[in-house]
VEXMAR-87498 format. One record per residue (C-alpha): x, y, z. Coordinates in steps of 0.001 Angstrom, whole numbers, plus 524288, in hexadecimal, padded with zeros to 5 digits. Example, Ala and Ser with C-alpha at 12.3 -4.5 7.8 and 13.67 -1.06 7.14 Angstrom:
BEGIN
8300C7EE6C81E78 835667FBDC81BE4 
// end
This chain:
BEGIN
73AC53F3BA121A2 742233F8F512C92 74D6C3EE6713245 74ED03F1651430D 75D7A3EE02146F0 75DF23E25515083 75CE73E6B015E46 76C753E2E8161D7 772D73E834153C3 769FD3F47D15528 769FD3F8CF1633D 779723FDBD165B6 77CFF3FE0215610 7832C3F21E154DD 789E73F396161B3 781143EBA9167C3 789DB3E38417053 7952A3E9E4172EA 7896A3F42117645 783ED3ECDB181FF 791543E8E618578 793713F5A01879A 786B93F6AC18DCE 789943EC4819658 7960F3F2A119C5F 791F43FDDD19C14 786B33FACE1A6FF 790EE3F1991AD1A 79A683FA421B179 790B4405D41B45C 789293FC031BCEA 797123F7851C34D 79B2D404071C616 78FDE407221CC48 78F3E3FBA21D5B7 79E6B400401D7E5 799C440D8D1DC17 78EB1407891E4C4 799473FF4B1EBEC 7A2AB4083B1ED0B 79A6E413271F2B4 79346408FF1FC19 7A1664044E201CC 7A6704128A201D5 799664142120BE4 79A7B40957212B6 7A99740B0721746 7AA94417F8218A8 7B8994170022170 7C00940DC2216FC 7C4C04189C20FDA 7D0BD41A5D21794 7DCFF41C5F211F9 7E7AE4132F21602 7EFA641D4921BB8 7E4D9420972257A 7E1FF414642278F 7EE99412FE22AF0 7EFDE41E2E23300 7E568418C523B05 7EA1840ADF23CA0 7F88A412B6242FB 7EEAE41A8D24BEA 7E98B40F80250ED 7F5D04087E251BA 7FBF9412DE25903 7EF0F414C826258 7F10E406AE2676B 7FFAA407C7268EE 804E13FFA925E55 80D38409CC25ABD 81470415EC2617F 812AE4256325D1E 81E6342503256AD 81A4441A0124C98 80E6341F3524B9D 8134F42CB824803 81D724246423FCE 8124941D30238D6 809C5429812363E 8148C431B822FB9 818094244922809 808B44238522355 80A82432F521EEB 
// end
């Protein structure tokens, strides 16, 4: 008569828990790192002009400082060669 291994023992060759352990993360960090992608490709979308680097940004905060007269051409020129 022919014995059939139990369905746990059987099914990843003794392996059966660290198996679906494996199984488990496995599925959690595909399904993670897909949600990350989603995210970051929705908030890459949605603000477009954040990517500035800070030394742009910075250039542009001394243009506007110098257009309303906080400072004179000669800081400004100062600050610009200081920013590189």
């Amino acid at each position: 008569m022919m014995m059939w291994p139990n369905m746990m023992g059987g099914l990843f060759g003794g392996w059966s828990i660290v198996g679906m352990i494996l199984m488990f993360v496995f599925w959690a960090l595909l399904i993670t790192g897909i949600i990350l992608l989603i995210v970051w490709i929705v908030r890459r979308v949605s603000y477009p002009g954040r990517d500035l680097s800070r030394t742009d940004k910075a250039m542009e905060i001394l243009k506007e400082r110098y257009a309303r007269g906080e400072i004179n051409k000669e800081d400004f020129e100062k600050m610009k060669k200081d920013m590189g």
